[in-house]
N, CA, C and O atoms as a DFTB+ gen file, in Angstrom:
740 C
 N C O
     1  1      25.906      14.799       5.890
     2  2      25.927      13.617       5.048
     3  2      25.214      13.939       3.733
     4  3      24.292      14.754       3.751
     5  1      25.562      13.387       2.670
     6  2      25.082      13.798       1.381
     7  2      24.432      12.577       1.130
     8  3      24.776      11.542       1.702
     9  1      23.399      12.635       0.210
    10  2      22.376      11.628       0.102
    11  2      22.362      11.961      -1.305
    12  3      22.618      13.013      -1.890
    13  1      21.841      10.300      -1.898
    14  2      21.767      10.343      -3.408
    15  2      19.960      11.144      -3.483
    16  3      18.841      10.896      -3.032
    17  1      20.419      11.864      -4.081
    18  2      18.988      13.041      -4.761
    19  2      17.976      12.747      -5.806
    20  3      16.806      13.086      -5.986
    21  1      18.845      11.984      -6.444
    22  2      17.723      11.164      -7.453
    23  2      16.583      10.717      -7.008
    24  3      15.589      11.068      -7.644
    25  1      16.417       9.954      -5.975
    26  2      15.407       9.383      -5.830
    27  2      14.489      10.509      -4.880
    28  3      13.400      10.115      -4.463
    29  1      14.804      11.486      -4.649
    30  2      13.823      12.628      -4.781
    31  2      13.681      13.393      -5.877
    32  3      13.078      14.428      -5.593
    33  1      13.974      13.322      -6.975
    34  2      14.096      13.947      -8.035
    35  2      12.563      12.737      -8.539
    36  3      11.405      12.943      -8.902
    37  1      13.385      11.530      -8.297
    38  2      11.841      10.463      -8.930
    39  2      10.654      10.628      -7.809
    40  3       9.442      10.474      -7.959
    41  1      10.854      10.725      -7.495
    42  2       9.374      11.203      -6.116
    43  2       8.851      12.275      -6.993
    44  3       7.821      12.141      -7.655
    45  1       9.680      13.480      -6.981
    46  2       8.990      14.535      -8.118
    47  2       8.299      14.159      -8.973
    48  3       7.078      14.292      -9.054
    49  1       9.161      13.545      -9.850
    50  2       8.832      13.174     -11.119
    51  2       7.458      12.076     -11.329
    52  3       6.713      12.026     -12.308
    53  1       7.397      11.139      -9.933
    54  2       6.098      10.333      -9.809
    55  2       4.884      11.367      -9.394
    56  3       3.879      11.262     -10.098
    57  1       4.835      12.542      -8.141
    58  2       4.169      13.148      -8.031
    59  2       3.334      13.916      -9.415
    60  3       2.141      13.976      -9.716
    61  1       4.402      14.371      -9.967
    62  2       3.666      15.063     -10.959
    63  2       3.180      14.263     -12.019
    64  3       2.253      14.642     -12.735
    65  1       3.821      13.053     -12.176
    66  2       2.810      11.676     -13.277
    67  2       2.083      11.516     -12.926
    68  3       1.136      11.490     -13.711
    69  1       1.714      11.196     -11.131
    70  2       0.502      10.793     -10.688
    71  2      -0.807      11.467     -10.207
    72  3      -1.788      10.908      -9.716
    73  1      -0.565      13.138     -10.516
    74  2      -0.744      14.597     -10.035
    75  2      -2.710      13.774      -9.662
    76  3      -3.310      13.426      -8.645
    77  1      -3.014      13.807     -11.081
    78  2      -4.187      13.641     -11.177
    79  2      -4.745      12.343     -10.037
    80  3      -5.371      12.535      -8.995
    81  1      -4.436      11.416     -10.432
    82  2      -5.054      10.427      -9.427
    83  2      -4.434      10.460      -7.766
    84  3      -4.784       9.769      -6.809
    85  1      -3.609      11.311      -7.831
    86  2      -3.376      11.667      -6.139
    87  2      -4.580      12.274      -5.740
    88  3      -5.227      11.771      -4.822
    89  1      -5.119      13.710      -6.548
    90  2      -6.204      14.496      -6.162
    91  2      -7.359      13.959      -6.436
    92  3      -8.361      14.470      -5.935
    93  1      -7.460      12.996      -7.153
    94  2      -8.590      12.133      -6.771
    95  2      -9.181      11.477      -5.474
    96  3     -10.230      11.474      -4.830
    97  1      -7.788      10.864      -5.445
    98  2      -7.741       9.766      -3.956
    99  2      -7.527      10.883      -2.809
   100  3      -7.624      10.510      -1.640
   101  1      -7.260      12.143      -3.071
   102  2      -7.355      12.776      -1.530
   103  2      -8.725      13.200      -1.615
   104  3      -9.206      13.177      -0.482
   105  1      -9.761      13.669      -2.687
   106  2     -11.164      13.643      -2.730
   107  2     -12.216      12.966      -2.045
   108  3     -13.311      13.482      -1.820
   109  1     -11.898      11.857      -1.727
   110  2     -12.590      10.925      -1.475
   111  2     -12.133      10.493       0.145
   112  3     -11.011      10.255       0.592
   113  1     -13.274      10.493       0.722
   114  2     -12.891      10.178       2.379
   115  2     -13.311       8.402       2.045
   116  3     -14.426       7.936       2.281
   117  1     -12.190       7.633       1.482
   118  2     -13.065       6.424       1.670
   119  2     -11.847       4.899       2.126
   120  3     -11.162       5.619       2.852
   121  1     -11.355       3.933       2.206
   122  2     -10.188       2.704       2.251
   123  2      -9.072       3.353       1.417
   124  3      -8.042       3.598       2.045
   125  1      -9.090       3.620       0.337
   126  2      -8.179       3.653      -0.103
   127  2      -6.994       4.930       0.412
   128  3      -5.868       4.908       0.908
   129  1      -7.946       5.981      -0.014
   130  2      -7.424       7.691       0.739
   131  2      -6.772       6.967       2.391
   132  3      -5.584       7.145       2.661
   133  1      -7.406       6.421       3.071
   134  2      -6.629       6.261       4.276
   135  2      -5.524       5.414       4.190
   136  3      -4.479       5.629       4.805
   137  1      -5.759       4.195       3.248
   138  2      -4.387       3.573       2.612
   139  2      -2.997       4.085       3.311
   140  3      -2.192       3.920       4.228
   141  1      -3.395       4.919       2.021
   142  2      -1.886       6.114       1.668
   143  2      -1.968       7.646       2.447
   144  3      -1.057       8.427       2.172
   145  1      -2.781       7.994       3.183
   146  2      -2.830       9.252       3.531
   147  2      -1.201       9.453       4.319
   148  3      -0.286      10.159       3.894
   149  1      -1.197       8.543       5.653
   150  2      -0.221       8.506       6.488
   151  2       1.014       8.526       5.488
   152  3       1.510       9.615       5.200
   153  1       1.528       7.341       4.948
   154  2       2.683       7.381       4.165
   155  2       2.999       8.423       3.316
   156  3       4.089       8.973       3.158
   157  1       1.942       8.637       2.787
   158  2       2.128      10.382       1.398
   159  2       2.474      11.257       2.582
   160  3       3.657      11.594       2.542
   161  1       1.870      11.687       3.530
   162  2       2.169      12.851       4.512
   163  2       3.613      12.925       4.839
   164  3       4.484      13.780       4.680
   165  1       3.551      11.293       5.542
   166  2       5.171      11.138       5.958
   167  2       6.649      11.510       5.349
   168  3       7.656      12.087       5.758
   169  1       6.010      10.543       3.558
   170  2       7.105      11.182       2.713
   171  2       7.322      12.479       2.184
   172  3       8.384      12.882       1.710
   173  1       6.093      13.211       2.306
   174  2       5.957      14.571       1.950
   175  2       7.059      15.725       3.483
   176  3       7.570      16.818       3.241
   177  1       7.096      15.241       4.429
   178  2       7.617      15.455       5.727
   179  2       9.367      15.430       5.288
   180  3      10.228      16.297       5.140
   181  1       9.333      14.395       5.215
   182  2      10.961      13.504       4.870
   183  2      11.273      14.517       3.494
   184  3      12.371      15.052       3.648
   185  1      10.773      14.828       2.510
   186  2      11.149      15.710       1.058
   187  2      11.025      17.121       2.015
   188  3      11.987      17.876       2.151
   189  1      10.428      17.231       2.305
   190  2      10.819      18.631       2.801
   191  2      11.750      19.141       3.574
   192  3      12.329      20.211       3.387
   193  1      11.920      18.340       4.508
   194  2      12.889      18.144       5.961
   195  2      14.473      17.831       4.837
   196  3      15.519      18.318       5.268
   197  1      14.521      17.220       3.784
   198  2      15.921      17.138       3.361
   199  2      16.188      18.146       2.888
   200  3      17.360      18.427       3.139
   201  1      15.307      19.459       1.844
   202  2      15.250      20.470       1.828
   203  2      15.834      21.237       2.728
   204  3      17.001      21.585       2.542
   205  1      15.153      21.626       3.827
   206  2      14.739      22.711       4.667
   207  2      15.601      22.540       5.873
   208  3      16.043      23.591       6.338
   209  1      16.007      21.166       6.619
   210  2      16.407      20.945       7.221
   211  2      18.050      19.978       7.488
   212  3      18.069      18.748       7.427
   213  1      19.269      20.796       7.767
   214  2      20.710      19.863       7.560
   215  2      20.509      18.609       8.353
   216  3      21.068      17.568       8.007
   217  1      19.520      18.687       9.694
   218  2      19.952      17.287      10.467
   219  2      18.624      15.815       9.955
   220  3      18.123      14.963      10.689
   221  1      18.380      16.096       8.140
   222  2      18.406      14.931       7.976
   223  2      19.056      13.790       7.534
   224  3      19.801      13.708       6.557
   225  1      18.711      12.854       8.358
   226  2      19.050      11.580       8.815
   227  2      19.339      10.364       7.706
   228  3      18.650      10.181       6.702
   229  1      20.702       9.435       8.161
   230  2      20.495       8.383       6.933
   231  2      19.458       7.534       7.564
   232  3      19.378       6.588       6.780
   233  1      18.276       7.237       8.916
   234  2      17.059       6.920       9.226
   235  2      16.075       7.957       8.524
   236  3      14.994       7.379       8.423
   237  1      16.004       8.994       8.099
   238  2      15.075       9.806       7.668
   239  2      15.131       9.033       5.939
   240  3      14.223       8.507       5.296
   241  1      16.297       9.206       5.664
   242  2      15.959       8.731       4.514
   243  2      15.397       7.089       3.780
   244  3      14.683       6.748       2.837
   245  1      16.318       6.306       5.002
   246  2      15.377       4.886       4.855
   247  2      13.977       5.228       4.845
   248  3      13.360       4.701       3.919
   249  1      13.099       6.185       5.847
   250  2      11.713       5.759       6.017
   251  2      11.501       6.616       4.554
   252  3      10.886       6.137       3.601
   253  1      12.116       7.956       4.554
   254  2      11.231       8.565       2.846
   255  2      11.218       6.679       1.556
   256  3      10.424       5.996       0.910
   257  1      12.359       6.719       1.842
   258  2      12.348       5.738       0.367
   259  2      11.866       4.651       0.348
   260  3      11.519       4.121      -0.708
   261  1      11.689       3.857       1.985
   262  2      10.722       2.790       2.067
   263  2       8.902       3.560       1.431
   264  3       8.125       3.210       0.543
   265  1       8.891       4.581       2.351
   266  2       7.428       5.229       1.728
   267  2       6.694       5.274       0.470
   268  3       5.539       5.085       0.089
   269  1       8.561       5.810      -0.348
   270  2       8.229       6.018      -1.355
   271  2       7.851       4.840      -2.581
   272  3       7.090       4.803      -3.547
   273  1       8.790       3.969      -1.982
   274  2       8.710       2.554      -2.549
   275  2       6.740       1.557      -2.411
   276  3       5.819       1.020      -3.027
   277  1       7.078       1.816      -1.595
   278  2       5.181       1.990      -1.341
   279  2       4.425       2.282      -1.551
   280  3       3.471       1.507      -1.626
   281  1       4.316       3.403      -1.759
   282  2       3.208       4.361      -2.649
   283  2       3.400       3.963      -4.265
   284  3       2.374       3.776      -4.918
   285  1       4.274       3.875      -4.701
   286  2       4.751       3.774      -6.113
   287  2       3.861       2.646      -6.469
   288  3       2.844       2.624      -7.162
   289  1       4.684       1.426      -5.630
   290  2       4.228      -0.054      -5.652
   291  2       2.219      -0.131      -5.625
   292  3       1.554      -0.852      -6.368
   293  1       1.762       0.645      -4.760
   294  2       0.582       0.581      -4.257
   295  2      -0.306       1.604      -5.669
   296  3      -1.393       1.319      -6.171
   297  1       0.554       2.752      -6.007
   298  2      -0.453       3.310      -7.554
   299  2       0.127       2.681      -8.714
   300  3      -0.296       3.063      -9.805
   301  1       0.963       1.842      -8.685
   302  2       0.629       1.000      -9.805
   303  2      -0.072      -0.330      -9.673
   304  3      -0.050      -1.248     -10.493
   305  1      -0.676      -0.290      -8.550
   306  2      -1.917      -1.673      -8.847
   307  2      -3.024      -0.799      -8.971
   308  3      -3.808      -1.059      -9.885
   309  1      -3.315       0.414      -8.080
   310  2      -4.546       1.003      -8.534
   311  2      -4.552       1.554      -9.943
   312  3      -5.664       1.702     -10.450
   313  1      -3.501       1.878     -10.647
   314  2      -4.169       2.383     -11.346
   315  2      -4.033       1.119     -12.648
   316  3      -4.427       1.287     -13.802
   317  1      -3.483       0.061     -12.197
   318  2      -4.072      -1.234     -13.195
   319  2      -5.505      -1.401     -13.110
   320  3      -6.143      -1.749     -14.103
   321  1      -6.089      -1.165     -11.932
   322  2      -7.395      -1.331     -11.703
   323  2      -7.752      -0.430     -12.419
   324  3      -8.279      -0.711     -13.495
   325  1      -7.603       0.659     -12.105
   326  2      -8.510       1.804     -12.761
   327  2      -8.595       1.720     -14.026
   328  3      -9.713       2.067     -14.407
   329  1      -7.660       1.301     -15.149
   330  2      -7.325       0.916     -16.316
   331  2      -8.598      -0.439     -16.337
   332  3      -9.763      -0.520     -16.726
   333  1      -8.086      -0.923     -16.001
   334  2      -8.290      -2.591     -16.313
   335  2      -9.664      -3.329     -15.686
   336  3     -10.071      -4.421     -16.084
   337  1     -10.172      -2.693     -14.846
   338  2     -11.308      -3.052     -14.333
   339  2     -12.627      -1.916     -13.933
   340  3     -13.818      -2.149     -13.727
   341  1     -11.901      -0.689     -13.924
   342  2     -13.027       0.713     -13.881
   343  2     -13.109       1.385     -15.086
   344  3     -13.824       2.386     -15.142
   345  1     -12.354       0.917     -16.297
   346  2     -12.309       1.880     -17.422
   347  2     -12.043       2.938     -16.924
   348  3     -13.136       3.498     -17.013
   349  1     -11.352       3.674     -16.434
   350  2     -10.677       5.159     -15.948
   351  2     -11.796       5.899     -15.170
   352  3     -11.926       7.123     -15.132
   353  1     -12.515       5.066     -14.609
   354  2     -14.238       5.763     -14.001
   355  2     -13.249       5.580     -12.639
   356  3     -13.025       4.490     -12.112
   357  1     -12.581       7.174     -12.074
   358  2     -12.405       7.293     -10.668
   359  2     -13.623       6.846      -9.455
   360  3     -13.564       6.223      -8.395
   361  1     -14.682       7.492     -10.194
   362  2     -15.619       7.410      -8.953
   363  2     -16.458       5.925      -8.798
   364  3     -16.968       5.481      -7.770
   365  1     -16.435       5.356     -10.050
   366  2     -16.836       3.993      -9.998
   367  2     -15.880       3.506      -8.589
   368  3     -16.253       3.202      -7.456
   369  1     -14.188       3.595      -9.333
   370  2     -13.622       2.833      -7.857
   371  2     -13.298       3.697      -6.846
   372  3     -12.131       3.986      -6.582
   373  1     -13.802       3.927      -6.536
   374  2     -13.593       4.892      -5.196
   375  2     -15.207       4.555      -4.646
   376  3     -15.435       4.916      -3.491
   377  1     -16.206       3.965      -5.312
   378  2     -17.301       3.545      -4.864
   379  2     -17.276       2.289      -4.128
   380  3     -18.027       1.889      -3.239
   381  1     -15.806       1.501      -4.923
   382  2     -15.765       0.272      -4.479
   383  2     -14.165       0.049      -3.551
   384  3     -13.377      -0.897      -3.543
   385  1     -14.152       1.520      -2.752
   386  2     -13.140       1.079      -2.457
   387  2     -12.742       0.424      -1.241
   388  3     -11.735       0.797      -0.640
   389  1     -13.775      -0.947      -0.656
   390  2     -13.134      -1.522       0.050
   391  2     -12.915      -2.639      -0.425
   392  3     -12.415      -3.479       0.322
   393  1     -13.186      -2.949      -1.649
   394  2     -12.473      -4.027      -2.075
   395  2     -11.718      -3.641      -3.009
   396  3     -11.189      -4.478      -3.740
   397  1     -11.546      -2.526      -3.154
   398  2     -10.119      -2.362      -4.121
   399  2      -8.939      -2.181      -2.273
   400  3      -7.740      -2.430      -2.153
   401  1      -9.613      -1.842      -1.528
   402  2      -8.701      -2.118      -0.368
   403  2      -7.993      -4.023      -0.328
   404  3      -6.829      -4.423      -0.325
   405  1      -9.138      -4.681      -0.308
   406  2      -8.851      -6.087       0.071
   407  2      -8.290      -6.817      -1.140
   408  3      -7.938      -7.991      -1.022
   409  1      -8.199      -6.228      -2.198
   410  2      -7.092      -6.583      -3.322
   411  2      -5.509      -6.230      -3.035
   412  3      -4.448      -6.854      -3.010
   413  1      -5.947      -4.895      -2.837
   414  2      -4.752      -4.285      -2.271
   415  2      -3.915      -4.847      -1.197
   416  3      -2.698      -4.763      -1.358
   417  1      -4.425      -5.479       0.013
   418  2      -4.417      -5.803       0.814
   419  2      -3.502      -7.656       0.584
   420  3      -2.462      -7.988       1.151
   421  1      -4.021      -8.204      -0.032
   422  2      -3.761      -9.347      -0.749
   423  2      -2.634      -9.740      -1.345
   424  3      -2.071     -10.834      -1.317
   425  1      -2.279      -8.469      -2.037
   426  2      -0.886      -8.540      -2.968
   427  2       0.047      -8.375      -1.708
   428  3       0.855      -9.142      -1.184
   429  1      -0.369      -7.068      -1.411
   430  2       0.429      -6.736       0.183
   431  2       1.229      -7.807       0.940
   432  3       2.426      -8.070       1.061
   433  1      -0.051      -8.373       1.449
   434  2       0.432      -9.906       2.037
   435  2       1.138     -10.841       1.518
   436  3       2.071     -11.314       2.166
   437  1       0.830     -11.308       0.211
   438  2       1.473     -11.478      -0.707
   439  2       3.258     -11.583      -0.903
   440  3       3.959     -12.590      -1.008
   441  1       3.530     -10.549      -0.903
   442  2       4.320      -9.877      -1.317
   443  2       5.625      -9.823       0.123
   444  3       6.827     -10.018      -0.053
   445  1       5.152      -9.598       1.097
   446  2       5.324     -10.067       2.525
   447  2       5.801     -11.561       2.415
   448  3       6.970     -11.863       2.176
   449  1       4.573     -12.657       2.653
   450  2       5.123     -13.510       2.716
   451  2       6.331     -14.510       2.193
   452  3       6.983     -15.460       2.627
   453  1       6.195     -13.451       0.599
   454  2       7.047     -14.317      -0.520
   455  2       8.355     -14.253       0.439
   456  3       9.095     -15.214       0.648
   457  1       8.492     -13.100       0.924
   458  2      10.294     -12.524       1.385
   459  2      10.806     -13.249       2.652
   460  3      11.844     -13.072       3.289
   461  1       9.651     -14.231       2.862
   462  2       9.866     -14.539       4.414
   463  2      10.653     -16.298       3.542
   464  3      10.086     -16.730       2.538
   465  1      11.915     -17.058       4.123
   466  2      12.550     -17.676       3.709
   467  2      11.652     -19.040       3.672
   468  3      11.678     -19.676       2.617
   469  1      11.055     -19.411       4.485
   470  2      10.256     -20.614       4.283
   471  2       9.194     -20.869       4.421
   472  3       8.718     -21.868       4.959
   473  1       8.259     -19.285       3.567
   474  2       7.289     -19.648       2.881
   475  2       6.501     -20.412       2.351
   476  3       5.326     -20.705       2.572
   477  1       7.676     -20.896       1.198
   478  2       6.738     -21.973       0.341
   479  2       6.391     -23.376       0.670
   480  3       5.694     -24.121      -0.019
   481  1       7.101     -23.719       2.088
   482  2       6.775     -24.765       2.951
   483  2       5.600     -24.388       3.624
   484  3       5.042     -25.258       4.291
   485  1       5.180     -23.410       3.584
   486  2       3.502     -23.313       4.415
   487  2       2.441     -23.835       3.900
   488  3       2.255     -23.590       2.708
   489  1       1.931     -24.274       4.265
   490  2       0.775     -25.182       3.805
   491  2      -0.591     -24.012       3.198
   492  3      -1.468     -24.308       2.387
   493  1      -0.380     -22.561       3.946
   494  2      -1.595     -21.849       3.292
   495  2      -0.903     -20.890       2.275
   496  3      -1.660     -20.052       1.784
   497  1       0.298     -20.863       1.902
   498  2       1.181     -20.404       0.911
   499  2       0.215     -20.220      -0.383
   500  3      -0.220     -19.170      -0.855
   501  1       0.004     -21.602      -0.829
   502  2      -0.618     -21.175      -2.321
   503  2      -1.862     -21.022      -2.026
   504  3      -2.472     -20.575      -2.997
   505  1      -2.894     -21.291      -0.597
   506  2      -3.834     -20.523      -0.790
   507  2      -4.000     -19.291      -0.770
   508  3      -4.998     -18.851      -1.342
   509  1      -2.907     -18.198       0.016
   510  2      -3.004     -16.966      -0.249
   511  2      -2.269     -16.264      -1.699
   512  3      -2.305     -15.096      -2.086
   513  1      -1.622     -17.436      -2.290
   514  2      -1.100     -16.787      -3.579
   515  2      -2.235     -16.778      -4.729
   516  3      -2.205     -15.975      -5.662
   517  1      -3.385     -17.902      -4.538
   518  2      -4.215     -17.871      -5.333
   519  2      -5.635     -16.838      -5.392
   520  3      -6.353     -16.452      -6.313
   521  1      -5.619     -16.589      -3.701
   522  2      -6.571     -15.242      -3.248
   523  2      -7.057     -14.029      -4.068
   524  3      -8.186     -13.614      -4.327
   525  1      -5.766     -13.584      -4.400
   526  2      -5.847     -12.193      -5.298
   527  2      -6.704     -12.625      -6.558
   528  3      -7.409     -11.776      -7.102
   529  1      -6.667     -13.794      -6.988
   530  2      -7.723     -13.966      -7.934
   531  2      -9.205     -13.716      -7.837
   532  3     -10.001     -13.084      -8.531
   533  1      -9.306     -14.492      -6.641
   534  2     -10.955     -14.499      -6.046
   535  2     -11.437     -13.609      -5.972
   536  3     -12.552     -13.380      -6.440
   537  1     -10.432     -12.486      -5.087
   538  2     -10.828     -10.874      -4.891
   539  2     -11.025     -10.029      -6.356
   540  3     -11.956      -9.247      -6.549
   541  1      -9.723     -10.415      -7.575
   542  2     -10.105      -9.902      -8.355
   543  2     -11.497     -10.186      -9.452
   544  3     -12.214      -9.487     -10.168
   545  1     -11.420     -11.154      -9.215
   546  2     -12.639     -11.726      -9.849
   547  2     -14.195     -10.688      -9.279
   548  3     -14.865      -9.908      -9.955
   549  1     -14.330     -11.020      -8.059
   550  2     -15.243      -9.679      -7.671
   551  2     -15.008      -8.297      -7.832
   552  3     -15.701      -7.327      -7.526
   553  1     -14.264      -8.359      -8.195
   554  2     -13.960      -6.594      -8.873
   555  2     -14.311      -6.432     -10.678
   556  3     -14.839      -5.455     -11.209
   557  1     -14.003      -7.258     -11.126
   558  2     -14.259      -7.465     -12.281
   559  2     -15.873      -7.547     -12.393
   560  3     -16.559      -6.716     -12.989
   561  1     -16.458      -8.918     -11.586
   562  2     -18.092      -8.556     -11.515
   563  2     -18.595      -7.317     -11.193
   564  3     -19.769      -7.105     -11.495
   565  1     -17.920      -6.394     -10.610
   566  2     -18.738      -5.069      -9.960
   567  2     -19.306      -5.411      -8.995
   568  3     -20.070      -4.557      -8.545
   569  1     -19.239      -6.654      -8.283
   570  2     -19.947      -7.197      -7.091
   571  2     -18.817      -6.778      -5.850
   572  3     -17.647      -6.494      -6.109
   573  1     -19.369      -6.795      -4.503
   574  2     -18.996      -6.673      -3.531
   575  2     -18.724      -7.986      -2.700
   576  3     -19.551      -8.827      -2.348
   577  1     -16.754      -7.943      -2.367
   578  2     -16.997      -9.156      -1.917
   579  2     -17.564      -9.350      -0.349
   580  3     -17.399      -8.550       0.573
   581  1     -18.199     -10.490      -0.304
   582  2     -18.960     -10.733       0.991
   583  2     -17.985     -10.706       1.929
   584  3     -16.777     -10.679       1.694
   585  1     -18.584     -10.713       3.149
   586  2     -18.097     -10.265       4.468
   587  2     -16.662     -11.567       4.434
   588  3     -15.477     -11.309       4.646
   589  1     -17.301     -13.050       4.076
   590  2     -16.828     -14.378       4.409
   591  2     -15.419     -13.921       3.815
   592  3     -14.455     -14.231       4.515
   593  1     -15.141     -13.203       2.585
   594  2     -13.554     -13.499       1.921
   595  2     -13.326     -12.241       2.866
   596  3     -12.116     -12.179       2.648
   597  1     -13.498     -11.443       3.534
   598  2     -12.698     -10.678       4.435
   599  2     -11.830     -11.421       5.353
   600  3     -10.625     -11.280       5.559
   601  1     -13.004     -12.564       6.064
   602  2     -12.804     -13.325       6.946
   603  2     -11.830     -14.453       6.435
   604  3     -10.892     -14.934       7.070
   605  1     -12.178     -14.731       5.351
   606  2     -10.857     -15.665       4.815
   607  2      -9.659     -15.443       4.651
   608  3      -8.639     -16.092       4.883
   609  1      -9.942     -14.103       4.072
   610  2      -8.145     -13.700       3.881
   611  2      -7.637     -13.432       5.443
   612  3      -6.474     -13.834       5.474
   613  1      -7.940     -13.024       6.496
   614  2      -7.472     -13.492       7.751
   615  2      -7.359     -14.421       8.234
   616  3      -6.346     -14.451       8.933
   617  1      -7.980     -15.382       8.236
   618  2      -7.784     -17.227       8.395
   619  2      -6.467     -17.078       8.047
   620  3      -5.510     -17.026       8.820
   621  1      -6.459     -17.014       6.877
   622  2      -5.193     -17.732       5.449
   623  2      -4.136     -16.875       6.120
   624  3      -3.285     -17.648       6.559
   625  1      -3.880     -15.872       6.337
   626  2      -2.879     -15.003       7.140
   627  2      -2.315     -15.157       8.652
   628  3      -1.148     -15.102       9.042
   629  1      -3.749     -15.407       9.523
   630  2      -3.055     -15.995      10.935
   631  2      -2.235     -16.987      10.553
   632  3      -1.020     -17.030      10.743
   633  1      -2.905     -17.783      10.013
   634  2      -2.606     -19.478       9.871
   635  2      -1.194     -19.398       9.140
   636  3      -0.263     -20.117       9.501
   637  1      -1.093     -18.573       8.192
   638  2       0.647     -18.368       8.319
   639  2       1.426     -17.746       8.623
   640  3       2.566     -17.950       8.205
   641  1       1.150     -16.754       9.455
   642  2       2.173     -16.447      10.655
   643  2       1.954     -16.976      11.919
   644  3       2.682     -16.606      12.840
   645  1       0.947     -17.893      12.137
   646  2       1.192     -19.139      12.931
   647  2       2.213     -19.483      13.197
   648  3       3.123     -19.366      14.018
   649  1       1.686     -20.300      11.690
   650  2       2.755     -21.271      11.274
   651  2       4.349     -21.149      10.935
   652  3       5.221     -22.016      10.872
   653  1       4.382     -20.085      10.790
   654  2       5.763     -19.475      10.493
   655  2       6.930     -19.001      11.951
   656  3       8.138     -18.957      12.187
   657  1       5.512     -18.699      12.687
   658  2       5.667     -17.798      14.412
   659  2       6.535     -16.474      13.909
   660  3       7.743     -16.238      13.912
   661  1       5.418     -15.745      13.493
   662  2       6.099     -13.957      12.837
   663  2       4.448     -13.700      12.723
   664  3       3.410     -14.348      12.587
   665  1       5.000     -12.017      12.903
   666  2       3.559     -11.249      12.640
   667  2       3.980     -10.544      11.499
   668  3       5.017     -10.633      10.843
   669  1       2.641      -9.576      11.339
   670  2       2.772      -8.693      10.347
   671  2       2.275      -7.237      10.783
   672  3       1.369      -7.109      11.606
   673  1       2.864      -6.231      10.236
   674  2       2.651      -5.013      10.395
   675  2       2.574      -4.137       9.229
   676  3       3.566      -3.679       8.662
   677  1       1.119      -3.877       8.822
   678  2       1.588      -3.285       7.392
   679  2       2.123      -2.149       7.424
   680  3       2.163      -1.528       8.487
   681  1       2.767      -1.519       5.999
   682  2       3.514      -0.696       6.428
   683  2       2.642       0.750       6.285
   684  3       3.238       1.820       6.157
   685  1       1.081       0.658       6.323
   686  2       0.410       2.061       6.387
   687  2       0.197       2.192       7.640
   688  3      -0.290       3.180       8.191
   689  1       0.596       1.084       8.192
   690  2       0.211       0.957       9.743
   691  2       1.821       1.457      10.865
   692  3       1.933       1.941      11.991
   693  1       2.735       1.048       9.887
   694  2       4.328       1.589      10.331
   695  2       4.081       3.540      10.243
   696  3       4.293       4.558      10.901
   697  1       3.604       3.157       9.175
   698  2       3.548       5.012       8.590
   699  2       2.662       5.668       9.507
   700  3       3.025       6.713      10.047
   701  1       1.669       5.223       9.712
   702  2       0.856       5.436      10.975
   703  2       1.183       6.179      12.183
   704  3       0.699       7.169      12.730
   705  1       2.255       5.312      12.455
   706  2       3.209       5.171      13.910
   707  2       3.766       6.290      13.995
   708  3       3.803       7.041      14.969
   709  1       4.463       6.496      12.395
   710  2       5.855       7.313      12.424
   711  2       4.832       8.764      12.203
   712  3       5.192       9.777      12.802
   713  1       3.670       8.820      11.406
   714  2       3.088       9.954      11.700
   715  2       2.968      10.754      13.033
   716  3       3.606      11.784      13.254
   717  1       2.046      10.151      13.939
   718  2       1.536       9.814      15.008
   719  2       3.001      10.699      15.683
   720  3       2.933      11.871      16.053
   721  1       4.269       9.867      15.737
   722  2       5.276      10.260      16.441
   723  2       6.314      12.035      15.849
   724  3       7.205      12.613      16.472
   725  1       5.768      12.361      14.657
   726  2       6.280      13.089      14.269
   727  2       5.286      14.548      14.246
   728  3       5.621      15.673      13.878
   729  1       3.892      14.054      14.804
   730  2       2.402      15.142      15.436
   731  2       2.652      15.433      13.725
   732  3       3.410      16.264      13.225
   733  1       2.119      14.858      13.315
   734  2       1.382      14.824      11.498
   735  2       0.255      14.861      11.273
   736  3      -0.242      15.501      10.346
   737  1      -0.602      13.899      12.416
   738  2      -2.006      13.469      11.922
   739  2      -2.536      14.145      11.753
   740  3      -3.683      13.945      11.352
């Protein structure tokens, strides 16, 4: 089966834009590096295997391009942050990176729920759409957010897949899986 190549050609082409702040974030044993470790590995697996190997899969390639779609999505909020709230100081955020996790984390959800069809009938809908503020707001202070908005942004999340009756699985946690099953870790 022949597969459109481009979008490993843009994987390239993001790798080497993002060269620098990849080797940052693999520097650092801290939320974020584990983020993305699984998924970068995975898609790094999947680019090679289409290479190297004829029996990849039109499933091999859903998971590379979901991955890839992910990672992309996920370094362009960090590096809005890094821009926009660390002044380009890697190690500043990588100091703070469990709440650049729970930002991260936020949109995530976010972003999730929007796709789910009757969303905006949930009653904690616009409180988790308004969240990412709160979180960003403590990033902006340089403060650490307290334990309580950890605990909130899970409230606000059961309570709508409660309410919805659906879970969630993020997808570093899918990537996880598919590591795990492919002896990556």
């Amino acid at each position: 089966m022949k597969f459109d190549e481009s979008n490993y050609n843009e994987y390239v082409n993001w790798k080497i834009e993002n060269d620098e702040l990849l080797k940052k974030i693999n520097s650092y044993d801290n939320d974020i590096f584990y983020r993305l470790k699984h998924v970068y590995d995975v898609i790094e697996y999947y680019y090679d295997k289409l290479i190297d190997d004829s029996s990849y899969s039109e499933e091999d390639d859903v998971i590379f391009q979901t991955g890839f779609y992910y990672l992309f999505e996920q370094f362009e909020e960090i590096k809005e942050l890094l821009n926009n709230v660390y002044n380009k100081n890697y190690d500043e955020m990588m100091s703070n990176s469990k709440d650049v996790n729970l930002y991260l984390n936020v949109k995530e959800f976010q972003n999730e729920v929007i796709m789910l069809e009757s969303s905006n009938k949930n009653t904690n809908f616009s409180e988790l759409m308004k969240f990412d503020q709160e979180v960003y707001d403590y990033l902006i202070k340089k403060e650490h957010a307290p334990e309580e908005v950890f605990l909130k942004l899970d409230n606000i999340m059961s309570n709508i897949y409660e309410e919805l009756k659906t879970s969630f699985n993020s997808v570093n946690t899918i990537f996880l899986e598919i590591a795990d099953e492919l002896n990556i870790l």
